[in-house]
C-alpha positions in Angstrom: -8.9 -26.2 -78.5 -6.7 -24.3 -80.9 -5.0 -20.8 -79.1 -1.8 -18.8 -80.2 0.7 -17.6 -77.6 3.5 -15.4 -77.2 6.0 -15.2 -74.6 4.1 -18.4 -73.0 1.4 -16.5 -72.3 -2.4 -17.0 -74.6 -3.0 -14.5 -76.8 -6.1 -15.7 -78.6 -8.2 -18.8 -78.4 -10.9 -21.0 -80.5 -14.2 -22.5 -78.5 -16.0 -24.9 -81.0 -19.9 -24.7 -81.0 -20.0 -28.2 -81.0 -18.1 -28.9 -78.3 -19.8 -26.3 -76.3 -23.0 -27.2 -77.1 -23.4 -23.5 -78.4 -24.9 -22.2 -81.6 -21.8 -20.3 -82.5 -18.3 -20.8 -81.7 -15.7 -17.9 -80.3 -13.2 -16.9 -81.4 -11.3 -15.0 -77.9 -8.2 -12.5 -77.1 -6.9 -13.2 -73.8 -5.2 -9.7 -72.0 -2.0 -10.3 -73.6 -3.2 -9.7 -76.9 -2.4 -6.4 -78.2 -5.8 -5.4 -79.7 -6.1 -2.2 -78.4 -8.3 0.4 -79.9 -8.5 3.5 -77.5 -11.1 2.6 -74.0 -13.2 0.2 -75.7 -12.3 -2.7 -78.0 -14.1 -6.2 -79.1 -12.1 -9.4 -76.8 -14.4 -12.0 -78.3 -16.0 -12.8 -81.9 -19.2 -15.4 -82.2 -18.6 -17.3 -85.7 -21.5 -19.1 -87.1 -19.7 -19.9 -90.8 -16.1 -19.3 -92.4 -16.1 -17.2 -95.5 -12.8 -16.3 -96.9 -13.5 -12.9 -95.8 -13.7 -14.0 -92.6 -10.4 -16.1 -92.8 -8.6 -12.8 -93.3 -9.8 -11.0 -90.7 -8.8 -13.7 -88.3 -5.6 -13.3 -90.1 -5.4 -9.7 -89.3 -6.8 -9.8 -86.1 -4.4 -12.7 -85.0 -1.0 -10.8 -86.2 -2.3 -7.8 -84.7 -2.7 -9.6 -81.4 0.7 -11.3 -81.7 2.6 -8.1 -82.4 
């Protein structure tokens, strides 16, 4: 499965549906990523399609996580 790092650590990961055997794959940020959003923030995103919108708020999300 695809997953970014930084420092060696995982920052964010892909889980296929097929794979998985799940109606949706996730899209997940591990601790490392940096994602926070004051005492409660999203860690984990359930994708049933890709639209381009979605694309670049992966994007986003991704850099943000990374930085």
């Amino acid at each position: 499965m695809p997953a970014y790092a930084k420092d060696g650590k995982i920052v964010c990961f892909f889980q296929s549906a097929q794979k998985f055997k799940s109606r949706c794959a996730t899209l997940g940020f591990n601790d490392p990523a940096n994602l926070d959003d004051g005492t409660m923030w999203p860690t984990a995103f359930a994708l049933t399609e890709l639209t381009a919108d979605d694309e670049a708020r992966i994007g986003a999300l991704v850099k943000q996580a990374a930085s």
